[in-house]
PyMOL Python script that loads the backbone (N, CA, C, O; Angstrom):
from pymol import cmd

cmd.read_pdbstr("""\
ATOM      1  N   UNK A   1     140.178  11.460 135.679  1.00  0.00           N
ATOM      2  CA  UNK A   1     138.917  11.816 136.292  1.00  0.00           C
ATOM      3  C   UNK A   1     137.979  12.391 135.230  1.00  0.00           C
ATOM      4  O   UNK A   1     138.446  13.113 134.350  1.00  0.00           O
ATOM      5  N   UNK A   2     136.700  12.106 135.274  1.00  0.00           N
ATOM      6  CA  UNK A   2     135.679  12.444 134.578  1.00  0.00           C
ATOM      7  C   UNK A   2     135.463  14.068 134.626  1.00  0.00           C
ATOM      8  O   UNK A   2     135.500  14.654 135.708  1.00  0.00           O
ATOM      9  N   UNK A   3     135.289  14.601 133.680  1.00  0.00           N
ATOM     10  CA  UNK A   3     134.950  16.406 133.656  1.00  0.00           C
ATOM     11  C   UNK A   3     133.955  16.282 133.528  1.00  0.00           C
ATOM     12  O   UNK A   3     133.556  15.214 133.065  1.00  0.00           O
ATOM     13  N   UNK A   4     132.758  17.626 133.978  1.00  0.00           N
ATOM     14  CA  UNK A   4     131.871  17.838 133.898  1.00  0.00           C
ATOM     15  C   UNK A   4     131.877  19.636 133.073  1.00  0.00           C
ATOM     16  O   UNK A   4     132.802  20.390 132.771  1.00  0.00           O
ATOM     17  N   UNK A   5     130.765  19.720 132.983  1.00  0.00           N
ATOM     18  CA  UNK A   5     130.516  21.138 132.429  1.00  0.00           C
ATOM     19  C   UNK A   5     129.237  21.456 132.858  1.00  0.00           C
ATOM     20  O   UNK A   5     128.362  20.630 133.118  1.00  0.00           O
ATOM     21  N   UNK A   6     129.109  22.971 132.949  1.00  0.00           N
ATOM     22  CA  UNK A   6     127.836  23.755 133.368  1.00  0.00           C
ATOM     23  C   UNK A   6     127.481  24.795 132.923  1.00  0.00           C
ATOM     24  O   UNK A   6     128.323  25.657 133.177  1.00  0.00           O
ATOM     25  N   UNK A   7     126.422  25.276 132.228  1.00  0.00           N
ATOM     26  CA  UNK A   7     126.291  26.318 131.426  1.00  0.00           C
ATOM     27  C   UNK A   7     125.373  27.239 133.085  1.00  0.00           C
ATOM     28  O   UNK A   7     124.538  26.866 133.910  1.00  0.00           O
ATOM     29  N   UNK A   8     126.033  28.328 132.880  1.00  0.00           N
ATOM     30  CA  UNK A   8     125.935  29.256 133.964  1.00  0.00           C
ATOM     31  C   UNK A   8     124.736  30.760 133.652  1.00  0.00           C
ATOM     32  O   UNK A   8     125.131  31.620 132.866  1.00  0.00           O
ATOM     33  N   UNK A   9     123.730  30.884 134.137  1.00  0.00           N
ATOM     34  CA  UNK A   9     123.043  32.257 133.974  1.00  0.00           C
ATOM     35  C   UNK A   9     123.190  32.708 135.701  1.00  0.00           C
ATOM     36  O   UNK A   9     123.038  32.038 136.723  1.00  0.00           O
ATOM     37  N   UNK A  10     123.537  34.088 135.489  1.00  0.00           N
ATOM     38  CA  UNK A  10     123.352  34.508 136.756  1.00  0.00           C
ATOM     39  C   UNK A  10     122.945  35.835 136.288  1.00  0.00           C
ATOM     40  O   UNK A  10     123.261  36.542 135.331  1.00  0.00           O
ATOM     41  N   UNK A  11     122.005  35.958 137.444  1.00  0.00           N
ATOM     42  CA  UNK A  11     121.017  37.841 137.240  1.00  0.00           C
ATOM     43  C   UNK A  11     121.574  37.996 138.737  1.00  0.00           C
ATOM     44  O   UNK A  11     122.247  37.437 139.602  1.00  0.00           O
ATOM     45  N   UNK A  12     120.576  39.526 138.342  1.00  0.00           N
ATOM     46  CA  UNK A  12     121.138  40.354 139.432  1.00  0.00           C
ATOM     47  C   UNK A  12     121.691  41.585 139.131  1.00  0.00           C
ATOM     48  O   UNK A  12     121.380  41.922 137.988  1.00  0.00           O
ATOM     49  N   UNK A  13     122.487  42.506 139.785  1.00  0.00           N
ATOM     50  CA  UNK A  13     123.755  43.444 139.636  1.00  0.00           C
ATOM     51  C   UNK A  13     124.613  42.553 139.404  1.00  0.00           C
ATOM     52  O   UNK A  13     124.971  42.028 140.459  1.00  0.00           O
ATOM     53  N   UNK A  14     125.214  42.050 138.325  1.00  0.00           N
ATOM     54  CA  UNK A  14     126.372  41.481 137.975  1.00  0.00           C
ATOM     55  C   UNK A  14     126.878  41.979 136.783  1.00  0.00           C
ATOM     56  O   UNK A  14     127.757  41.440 136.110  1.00  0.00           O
ATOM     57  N   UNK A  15     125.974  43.624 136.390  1.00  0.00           N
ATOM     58  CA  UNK A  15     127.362  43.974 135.349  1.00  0.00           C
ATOM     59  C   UNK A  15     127.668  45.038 135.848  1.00  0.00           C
ATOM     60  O   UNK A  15     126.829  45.653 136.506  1.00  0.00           O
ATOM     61  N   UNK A  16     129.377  45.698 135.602  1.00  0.00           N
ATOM     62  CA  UNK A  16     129.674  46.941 135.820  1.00  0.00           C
ATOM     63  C   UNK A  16     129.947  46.886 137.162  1.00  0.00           C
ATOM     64  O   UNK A  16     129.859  47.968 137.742  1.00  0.00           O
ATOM     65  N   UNK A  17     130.348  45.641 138.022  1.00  0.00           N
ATOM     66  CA  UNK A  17     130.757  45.162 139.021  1.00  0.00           C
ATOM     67  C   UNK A  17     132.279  44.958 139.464  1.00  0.00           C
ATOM     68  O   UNK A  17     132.815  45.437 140.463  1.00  0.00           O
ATOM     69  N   UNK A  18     132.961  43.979 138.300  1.00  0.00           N
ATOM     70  CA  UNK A  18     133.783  43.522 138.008  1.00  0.00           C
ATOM     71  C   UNK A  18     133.388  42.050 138.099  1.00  0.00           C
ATOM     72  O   UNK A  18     134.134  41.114 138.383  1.00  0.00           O
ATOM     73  N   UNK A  19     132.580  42.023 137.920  1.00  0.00           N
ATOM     74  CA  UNK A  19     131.554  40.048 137.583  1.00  0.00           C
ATOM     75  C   UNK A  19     132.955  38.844 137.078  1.00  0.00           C
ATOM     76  O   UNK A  19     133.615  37.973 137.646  1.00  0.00           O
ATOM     77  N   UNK A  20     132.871  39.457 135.664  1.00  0.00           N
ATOM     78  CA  UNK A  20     133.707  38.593 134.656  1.00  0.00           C
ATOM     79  C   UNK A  20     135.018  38.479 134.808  1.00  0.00           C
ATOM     80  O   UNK A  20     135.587  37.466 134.402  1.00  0.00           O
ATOM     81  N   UNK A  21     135.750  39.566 135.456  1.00  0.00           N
ATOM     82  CA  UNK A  21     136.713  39.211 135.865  1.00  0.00           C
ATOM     83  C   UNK A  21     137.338  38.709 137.216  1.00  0.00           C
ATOM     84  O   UNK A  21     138.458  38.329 137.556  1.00  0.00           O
ATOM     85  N   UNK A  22     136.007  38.889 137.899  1.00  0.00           N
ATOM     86  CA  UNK A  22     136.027  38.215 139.491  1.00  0.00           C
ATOM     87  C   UNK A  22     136.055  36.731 139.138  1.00  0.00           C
ATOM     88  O   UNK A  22     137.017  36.040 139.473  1.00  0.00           O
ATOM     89  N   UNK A  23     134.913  36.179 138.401  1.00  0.00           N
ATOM     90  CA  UNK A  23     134.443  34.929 138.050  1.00  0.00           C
ATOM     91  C   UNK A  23     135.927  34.198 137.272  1.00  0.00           C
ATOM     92  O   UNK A  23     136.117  33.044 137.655  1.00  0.00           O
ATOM     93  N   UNK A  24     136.770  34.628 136.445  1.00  0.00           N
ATOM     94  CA  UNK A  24     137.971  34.364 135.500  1.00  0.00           C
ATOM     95  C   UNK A  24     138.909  34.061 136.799  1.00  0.00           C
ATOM     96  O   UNK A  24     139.541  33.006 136.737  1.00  0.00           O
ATOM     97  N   UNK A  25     139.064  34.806 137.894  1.00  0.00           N
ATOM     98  CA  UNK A  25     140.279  34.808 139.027  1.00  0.00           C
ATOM     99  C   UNK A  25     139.644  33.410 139.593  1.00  0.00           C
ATOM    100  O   UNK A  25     140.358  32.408 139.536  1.00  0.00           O
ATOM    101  N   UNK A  26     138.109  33.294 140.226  1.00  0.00           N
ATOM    102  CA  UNK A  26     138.006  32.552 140.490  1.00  0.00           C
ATOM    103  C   UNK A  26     138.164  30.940 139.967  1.00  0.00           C
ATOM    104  O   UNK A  26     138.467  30.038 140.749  1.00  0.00           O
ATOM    105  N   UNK A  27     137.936  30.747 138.676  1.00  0.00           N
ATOM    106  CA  UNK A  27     138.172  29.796 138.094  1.00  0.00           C
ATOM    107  C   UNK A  27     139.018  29.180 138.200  1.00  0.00           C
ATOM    108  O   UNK A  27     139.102  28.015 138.588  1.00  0.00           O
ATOM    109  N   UNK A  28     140.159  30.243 137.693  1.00  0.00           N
ATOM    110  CA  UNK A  28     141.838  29.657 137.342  1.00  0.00           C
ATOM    111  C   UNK A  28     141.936  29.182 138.776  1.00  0.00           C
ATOM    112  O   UNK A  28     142.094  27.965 138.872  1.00  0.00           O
ATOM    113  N   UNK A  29     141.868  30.010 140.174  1.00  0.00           N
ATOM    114  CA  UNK A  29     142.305  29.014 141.594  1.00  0.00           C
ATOM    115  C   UNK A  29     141.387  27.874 141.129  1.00  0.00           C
ATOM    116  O   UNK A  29     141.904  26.804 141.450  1.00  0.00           O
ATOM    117  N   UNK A  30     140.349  27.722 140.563  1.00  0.00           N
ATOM    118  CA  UNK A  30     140.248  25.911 141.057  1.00  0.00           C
ATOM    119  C   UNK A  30     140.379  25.149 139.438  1.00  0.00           C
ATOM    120  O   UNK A  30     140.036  23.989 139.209  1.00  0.00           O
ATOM    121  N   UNK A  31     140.837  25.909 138.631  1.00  0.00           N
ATOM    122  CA  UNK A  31     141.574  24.566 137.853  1.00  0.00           C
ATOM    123  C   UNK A  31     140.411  24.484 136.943  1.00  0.00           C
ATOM    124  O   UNK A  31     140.125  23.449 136.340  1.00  0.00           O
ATOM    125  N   UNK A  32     139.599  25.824 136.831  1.00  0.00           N
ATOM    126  CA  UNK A  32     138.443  25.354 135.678  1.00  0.00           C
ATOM    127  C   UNK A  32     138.601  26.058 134.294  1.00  0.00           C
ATOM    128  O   UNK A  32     139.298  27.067 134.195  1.00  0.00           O
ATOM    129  N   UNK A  33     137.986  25.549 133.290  1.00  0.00           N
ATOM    130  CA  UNK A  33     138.212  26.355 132.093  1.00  0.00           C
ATOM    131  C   UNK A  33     136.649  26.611 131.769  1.00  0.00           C
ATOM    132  O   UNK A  33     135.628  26.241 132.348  1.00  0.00           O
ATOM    133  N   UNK A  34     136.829  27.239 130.837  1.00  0.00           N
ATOM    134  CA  UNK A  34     135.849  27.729 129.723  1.00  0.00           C
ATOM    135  C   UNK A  34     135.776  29.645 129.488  1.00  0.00           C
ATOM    136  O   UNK A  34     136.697  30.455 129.385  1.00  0.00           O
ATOM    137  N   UNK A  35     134.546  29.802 129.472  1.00  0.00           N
ATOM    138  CA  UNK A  35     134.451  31.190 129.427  1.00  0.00           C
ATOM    139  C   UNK A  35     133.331  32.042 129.816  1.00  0.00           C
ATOM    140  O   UNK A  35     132.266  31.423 129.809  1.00  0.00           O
ATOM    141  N   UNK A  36     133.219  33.529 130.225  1.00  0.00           N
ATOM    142  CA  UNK A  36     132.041  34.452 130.924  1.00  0.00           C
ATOM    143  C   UNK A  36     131.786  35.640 130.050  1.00  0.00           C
ATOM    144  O   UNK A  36     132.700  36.152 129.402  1.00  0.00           O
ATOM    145  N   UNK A  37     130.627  36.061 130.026  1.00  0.00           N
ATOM    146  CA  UNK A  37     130.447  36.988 129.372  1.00  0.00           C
ATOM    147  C   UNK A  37     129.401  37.847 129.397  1.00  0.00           C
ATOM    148  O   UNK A  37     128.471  37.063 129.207  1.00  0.00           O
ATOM    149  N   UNK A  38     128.965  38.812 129.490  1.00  0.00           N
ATOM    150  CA  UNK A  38     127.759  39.556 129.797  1.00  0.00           C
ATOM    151  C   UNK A  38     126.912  39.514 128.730  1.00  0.00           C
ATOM    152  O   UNK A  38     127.158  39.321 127.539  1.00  0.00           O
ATOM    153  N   UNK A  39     125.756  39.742 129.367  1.00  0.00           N
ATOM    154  CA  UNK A  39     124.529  39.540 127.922  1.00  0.00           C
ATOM    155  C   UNK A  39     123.595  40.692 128.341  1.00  0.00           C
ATOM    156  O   UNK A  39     123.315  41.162 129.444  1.00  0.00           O
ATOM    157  N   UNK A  40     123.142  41.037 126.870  1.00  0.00           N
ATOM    158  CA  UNK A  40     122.407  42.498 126.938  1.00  0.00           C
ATOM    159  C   UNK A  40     121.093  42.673 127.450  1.00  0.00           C
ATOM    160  O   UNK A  40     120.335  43.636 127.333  1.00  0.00           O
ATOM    161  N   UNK A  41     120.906  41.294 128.195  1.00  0.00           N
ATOM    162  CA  UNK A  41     119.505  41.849 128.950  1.00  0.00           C
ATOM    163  C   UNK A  41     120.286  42.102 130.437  1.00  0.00           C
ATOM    164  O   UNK A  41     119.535  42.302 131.392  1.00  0.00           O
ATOM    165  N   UNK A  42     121.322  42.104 130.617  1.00  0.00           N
ATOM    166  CA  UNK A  42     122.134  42.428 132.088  1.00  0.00           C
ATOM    167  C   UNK A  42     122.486  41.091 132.470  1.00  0.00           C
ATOM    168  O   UNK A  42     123.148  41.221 133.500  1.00  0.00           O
ATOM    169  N   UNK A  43     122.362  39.492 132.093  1.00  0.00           N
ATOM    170  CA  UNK A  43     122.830  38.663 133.273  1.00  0.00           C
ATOM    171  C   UNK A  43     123.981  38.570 132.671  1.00  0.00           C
ATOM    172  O   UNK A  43     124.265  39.154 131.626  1.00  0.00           O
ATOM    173  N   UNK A  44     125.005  37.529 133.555  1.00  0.00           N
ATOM    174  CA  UNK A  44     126.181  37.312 133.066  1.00  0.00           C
ATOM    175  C   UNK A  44     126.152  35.568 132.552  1.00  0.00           C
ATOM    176  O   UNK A  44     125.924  34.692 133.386  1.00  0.00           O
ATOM    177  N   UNK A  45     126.387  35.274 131.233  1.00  0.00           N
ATOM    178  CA  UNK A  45     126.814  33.568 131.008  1.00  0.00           C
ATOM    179  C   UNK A  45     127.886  33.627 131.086  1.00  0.00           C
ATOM    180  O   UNK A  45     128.642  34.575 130.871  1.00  0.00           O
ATOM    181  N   UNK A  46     128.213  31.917 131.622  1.00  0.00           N
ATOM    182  CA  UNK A  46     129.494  31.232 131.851  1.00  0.00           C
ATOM    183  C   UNK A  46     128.716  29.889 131.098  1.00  0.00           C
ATOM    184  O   UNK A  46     127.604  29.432 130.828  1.00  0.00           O
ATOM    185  N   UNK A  47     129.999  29.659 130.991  1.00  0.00           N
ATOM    186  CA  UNK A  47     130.226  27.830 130.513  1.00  0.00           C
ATOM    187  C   UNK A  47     131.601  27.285 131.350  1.00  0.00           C
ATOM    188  O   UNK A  47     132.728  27.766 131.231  1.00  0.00           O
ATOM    189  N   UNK A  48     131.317  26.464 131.987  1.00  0.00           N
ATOM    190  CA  UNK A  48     132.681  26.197 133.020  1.00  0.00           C
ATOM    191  C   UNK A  48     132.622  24.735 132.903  1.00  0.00           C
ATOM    192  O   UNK A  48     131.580  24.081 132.868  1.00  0.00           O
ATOM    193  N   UNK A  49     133.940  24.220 132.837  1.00  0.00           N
ATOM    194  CA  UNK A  49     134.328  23.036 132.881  1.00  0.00           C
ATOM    195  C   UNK A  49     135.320  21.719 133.412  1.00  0.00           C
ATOM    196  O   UNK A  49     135.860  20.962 132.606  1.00  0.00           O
ATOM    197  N   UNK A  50     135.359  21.680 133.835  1.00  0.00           N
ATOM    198  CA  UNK A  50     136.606  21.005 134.931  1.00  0.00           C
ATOM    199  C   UNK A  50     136.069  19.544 136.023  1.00  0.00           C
ATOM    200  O   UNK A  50     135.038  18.932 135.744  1.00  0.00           O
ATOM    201  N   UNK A  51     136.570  19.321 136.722  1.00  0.00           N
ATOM    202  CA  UNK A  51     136.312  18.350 138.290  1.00  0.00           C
ATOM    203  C   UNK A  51     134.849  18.735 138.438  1.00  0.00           C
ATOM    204  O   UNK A  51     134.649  19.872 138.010  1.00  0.00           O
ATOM    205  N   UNK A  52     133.902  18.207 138.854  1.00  0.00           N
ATOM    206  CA  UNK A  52     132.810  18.178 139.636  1.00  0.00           C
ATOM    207  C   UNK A  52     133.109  18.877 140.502  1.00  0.00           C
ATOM    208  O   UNK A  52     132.704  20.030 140.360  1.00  0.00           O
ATOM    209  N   UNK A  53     133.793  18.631 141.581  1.00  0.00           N
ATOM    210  CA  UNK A  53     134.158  19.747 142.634  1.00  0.00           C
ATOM    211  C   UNK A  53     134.533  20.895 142.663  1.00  0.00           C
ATOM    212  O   UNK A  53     134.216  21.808 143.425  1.00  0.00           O
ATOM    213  N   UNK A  54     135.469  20.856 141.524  1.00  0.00           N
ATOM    214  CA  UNK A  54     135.885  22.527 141.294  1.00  0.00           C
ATOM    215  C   UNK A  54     134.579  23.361 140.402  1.00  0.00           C
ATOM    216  O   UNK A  54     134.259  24.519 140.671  1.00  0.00           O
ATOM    217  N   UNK A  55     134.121  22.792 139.648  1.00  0.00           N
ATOM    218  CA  UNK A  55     132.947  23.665 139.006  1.00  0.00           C
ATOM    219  C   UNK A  55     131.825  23.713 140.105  1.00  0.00           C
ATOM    220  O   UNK A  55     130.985  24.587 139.894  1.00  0.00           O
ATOM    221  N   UNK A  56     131.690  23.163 140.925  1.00  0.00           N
ATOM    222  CA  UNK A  56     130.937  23.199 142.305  1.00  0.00           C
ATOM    223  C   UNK A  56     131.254  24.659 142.899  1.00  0.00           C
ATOM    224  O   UNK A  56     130.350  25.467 143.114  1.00  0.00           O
ATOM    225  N   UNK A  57     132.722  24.957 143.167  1.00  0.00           N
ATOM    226  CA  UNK A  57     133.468  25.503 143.791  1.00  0.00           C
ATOM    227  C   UNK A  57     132.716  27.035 143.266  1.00  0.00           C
ATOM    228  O   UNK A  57     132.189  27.907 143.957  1.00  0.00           O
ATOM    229  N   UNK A  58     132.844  26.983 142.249  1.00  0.00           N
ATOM    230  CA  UNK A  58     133.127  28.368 140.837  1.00  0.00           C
ATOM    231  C   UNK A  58     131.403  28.698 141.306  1.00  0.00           C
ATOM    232  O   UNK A  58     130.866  29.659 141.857  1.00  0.00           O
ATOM    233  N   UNK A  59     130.940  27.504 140.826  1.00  0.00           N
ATOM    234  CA  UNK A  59     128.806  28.143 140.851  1.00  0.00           C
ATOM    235  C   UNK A  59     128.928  28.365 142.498  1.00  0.00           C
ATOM    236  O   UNK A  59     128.815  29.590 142.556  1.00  0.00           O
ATOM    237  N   UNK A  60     129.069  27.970 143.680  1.00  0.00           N
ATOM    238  CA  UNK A  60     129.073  28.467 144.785  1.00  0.00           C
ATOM    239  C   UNK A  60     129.474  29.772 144.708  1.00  0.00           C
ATOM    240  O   UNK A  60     128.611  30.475 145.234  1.00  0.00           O
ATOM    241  N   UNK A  61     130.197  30.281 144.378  1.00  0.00           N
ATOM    242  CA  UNK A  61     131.064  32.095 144.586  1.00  0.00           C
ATOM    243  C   UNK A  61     130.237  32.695 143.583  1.00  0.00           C
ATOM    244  O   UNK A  61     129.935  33.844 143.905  1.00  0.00           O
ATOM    245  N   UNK A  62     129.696  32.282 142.332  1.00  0.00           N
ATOM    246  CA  UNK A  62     128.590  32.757 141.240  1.00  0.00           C
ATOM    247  C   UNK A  62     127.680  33.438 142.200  1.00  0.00           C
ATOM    248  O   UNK A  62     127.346  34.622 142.238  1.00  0.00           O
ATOM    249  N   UNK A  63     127.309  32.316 143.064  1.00  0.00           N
ATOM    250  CA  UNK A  63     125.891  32.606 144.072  1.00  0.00           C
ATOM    251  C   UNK A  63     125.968  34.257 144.620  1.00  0.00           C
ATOM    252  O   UNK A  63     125.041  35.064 144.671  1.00  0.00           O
ATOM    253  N   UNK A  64     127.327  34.438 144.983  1.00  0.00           N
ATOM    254  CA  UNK A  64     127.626  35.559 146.115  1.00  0.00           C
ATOM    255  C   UNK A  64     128.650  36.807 145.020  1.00  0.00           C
ATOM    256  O   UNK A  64     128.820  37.961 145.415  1.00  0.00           O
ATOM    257  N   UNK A  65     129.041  36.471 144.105  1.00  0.00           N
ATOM    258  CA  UNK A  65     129.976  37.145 143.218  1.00  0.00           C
ATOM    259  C   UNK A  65     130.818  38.115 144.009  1.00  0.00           C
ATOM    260  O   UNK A  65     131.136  37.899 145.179  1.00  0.00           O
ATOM    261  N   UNK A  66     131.109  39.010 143.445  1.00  0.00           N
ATOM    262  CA  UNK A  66     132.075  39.731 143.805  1.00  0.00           C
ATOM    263  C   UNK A  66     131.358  41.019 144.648  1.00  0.00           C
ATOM    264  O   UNK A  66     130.162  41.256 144.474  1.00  0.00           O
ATOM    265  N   UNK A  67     132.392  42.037 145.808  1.00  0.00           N
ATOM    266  CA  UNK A  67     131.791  42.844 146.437  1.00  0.00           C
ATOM    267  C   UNK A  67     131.163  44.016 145.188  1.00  0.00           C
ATOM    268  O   UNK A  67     131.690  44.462 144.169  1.00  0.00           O
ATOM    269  N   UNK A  68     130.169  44.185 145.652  1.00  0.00           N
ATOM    270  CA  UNK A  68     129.560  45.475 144.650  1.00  0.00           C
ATOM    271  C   UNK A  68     128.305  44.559 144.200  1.00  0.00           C
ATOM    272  O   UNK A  68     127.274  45.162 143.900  1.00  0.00           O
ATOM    273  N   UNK A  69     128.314  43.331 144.141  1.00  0.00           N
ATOM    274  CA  UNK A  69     127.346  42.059 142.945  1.00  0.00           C
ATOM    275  C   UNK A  69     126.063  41.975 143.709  1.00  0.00           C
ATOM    276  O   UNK A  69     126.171  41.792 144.921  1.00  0.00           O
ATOM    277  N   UNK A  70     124.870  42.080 143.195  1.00  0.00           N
ATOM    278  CA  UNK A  70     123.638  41.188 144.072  1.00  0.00           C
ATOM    279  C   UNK A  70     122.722  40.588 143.270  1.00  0.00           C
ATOM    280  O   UNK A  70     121.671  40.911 142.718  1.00  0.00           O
ATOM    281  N   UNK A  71     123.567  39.402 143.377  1.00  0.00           N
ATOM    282  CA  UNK A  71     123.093  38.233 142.632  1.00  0.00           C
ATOM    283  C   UNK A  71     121.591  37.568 143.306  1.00  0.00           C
ATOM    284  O   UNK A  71     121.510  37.076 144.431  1.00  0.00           O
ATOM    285  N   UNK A  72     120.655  37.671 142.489  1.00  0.00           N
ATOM    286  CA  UNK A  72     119.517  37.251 142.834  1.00  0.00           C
ATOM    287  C   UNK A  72     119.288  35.694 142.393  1.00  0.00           C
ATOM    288  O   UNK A  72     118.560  35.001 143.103  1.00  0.00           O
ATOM    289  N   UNK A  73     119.962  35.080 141.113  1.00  0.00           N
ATOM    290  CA  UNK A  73     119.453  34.178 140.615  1.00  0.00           C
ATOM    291  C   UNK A  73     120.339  33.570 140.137  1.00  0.00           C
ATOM    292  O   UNK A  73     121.163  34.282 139.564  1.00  0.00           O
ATOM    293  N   UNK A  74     120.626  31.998 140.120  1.00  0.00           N
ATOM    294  CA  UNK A  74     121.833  31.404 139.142  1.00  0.00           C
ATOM    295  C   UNK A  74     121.002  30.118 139.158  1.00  0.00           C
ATOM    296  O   UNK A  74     120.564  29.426 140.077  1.00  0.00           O
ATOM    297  N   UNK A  75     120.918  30.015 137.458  1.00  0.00           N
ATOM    298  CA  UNK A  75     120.578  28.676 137.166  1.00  0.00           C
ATOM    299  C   UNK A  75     121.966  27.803 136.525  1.00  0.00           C
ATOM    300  O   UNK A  75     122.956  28.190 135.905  1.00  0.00           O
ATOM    301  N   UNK A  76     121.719  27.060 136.785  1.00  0.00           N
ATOM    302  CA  UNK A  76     122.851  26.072 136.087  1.00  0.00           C
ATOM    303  C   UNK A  76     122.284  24.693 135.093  1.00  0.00           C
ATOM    304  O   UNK A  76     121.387  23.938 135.468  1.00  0.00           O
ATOM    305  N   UNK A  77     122.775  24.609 134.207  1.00  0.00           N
ATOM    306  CA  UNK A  77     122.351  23.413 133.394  1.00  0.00           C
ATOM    307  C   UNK A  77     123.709  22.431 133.354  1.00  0.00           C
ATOM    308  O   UNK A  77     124.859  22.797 133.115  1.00  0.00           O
ATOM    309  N   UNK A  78     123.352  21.396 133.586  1.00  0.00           N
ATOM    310  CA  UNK A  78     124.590  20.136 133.945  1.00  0.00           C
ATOM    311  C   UNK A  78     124.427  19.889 132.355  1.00  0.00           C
ATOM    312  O   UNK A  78     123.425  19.959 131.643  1.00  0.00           O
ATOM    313  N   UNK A  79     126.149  19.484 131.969  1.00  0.00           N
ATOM    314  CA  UNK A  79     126.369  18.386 130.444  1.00  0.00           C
ATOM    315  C   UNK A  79     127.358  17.955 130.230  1.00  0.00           C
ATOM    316  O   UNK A  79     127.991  17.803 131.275  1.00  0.00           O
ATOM    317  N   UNK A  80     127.924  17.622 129.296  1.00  0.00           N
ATOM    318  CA  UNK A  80     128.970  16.718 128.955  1.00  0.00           C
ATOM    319  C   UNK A  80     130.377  17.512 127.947  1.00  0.00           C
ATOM    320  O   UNK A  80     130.628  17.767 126.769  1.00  0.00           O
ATOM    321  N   UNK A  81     130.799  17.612 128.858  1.00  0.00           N
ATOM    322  CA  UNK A  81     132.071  18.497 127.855  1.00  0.00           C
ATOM    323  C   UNK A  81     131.690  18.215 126.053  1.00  0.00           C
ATOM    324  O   UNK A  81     131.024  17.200 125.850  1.00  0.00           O
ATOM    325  N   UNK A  82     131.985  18.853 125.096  1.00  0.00           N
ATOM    326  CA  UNK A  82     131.971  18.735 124.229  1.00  0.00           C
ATOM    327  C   UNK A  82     132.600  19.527 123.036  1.00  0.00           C
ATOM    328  O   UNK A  82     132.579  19.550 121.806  1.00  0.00           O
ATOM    329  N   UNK A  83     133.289  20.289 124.317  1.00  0.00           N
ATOM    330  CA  UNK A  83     135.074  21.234 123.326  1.00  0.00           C
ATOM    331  C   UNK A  83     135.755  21.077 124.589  1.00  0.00           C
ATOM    332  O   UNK A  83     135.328  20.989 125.740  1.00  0.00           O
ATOM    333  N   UNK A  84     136.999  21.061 124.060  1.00  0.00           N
ATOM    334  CA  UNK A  84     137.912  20.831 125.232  1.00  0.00           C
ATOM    335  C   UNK A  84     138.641  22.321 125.186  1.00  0.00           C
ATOM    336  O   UNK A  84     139.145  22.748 124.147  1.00  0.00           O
ATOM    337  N   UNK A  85     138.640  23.157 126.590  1.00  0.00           N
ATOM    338  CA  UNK A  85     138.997  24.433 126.710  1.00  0.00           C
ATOM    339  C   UNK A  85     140.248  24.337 127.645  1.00  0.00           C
ATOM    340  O   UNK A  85     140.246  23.573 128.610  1.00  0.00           O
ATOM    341  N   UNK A  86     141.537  25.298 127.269  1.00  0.00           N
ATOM    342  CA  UNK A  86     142.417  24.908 127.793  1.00  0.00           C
ATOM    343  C   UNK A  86     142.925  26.027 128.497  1.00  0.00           C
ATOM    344  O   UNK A  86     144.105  26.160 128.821  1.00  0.00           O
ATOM    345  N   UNK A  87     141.553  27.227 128.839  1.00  0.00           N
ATOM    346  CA  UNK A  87     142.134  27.916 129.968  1.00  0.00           C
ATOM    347  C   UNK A  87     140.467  29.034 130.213  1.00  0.00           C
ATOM    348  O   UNK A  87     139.341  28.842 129.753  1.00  0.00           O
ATOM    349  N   UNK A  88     140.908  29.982 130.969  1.00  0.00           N
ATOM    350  CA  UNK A  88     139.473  30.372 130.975  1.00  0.00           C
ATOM    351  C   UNK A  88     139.423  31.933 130.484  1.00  0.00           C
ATOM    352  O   UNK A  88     140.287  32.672 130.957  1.00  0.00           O
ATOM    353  N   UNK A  89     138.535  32.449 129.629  1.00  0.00           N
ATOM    354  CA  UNK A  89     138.636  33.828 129.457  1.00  0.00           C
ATOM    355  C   UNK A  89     137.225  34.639 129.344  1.00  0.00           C
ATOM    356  O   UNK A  89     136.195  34.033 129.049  1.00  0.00           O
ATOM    357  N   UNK A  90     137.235  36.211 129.624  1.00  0.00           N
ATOM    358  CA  UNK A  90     136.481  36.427 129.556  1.00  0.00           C
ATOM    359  C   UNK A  90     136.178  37.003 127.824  1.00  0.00           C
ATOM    360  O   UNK A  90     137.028  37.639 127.201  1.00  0.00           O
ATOM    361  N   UNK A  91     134.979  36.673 127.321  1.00  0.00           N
ATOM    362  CA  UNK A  91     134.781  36.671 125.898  1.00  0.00           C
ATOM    363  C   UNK A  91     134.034  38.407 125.346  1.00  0.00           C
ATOM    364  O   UNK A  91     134.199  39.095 124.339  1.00  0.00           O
ATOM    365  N   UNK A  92     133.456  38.519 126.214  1.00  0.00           N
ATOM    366  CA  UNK A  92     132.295  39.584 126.088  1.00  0.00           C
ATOM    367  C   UNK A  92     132.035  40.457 127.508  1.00  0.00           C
ATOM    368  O   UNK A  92     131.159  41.321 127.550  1.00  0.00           O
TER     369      UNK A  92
END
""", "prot")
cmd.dss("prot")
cmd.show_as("cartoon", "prot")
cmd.util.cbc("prot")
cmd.orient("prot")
């Protein structure tokens, strides 16, 4: 099956939540890799990669994150794998 990848911004309250490691639990249940990480203007990036459906799966729960999260905004940019990641972690 064809992989897809998605480079992930999400704002909001998503740091000091438990964001990155909500987002890491979520992944591994659907079988996605790459990695999350907070950035110093407050949003959180991801790069996620896996099934169409399962990275579907992952940006759906992005939308709503974890209890404590109020996610206002998630953009996503669609592309083409171009490292192959063989599990998911949080980096930053």
């Amino acid at each position: 099956m064809k992989q897809v990848c998605a480079h992930v911004l999400v704002s909001g309250i998503v740091q000091g939540v438990y964001y990155r490691y909500s987002m890491l639990k979520e992944a591994k249940n659907n079988a996605v890799s790459g990695w999350v990480r907070n950035l110093p203007d407050g949003r959180v990036e991801a790069h996620l990669q896996g099934q169409k459906e399962d990275v579907d799966a992952v940006i759906l729960w992005a939308k709503k994150g974890p209890p404590g999260a109020q996610v206002t905004e998630v953009e996503v940019e669609w592309g083409v794998p171009d490292k192959e990641y063989n599990d998911f972690d949080v980096i930053g």
